[in-house]
Structures are given as C-alpha cells and as structure tokens.
N, C-alpha and C positions, 0 to 999 in steps of 0.2 A: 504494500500500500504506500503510495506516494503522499508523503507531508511536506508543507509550503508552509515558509517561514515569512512573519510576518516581516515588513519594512519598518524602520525606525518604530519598534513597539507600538505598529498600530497607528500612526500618528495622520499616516496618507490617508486611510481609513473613517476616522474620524471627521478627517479636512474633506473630504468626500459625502460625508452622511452631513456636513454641515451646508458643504454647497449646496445640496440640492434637498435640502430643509427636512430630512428623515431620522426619526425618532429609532431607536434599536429594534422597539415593536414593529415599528413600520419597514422596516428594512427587514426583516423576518417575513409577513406580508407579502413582501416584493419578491422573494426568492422563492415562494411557494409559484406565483406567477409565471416565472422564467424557469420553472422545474416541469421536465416531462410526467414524470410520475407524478407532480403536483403535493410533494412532500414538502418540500423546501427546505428551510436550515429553520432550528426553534432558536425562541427568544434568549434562550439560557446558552447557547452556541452563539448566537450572535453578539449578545454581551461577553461573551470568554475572548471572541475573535475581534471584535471592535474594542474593546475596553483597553484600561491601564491599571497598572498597581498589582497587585498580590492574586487577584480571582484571576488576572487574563494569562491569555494561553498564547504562549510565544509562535507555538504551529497550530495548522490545522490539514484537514484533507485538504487533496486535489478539488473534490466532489464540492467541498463546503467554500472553499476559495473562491471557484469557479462561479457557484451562485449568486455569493456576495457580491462578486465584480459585476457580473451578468446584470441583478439586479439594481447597482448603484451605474450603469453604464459606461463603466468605463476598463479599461485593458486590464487582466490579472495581473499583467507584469509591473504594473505602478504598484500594486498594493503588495505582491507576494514574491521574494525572493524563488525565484526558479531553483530544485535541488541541483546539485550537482554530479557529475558525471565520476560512478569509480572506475578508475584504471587498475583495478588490485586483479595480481598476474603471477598469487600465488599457482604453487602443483597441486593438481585435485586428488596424485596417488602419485606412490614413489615406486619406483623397480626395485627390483630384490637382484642384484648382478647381470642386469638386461632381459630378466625372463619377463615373462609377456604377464600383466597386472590383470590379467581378464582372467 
C-alpha cells in the first residue's frame, strides 16, 4: 500500500480549504462526491490529514490523498510528497559453491 507524505505538515492543505472557503466537514462532503464508490474520506481522516499539532497524521493513503486533492481541485503533487523510488539490489538466495539454489 502506497502512503503520501504530507507537504510542510499540512500547511498547503489548509491554505487550500481556506481559499476556496471549506470547512473539514465540508471537504469530507466533497470527497464523497469525486468518489466512485461514493465512500469518500470521513471527517475524523480529514481532520488527521488537514490538521496540525499532536492528532494529525504526517501520511496518508494514495486513495485518501487522491480524494482530498480531487475534491479541493487542485494537483496531488502540491499537497503530497510523491514516495520514492527503492533501488535496494540486495540477493534474494545465495549458492552453496555454484550449485543451482532451485
């Protein structure tokens, strides 16, 4: 499962639900809207992922990102750090003096 790190603890986020004059409720609301299944993200997720101080939550899903952006209009990539890519290039099995590991 992919998790997306919030931008400056949330701060785009907030200057976002301010521009375009939405309440945490009302931005829960909106994501039910832009949701196929028509679930959306709940008010207690969108105060974890909009908020600041000790309750909020530094990541969130792809899923829950995606909607928030969706519904506030604007790019995921302003509000959610994109994870990043690993290179790790450990061996997945060692030989025993070149005999065949299968």
């Amino acid at each position: 499962m992919t998790d997306l790190v919030r931008k400056d603890a949330g701060r785009p986020l907030r200057d976002a639900m301010k521009r375009r004059g939405v309440t945490q409720a009302e931005l829960a609301a909106k994501t039910k809207a832009v949701d196929v299944r028509g679930q959306g993200v709940s008010v207690a997720t969108v105060i974890k992922v909009t908020g600041s101080g000790k309750t909020a939550s530094k990541v969130c899903r792809l899923r829950t990102a995606w909607l928030i952006a969706t519904a506030l209009d604007e790019p995921l990539q302003q509000h959610f750090d994109m994870p990043s890519v690993t290179t790790a290039t450990g061996e997945r099995c060692k030989d025993d003096d070149g005999a065949d590991p299968r």
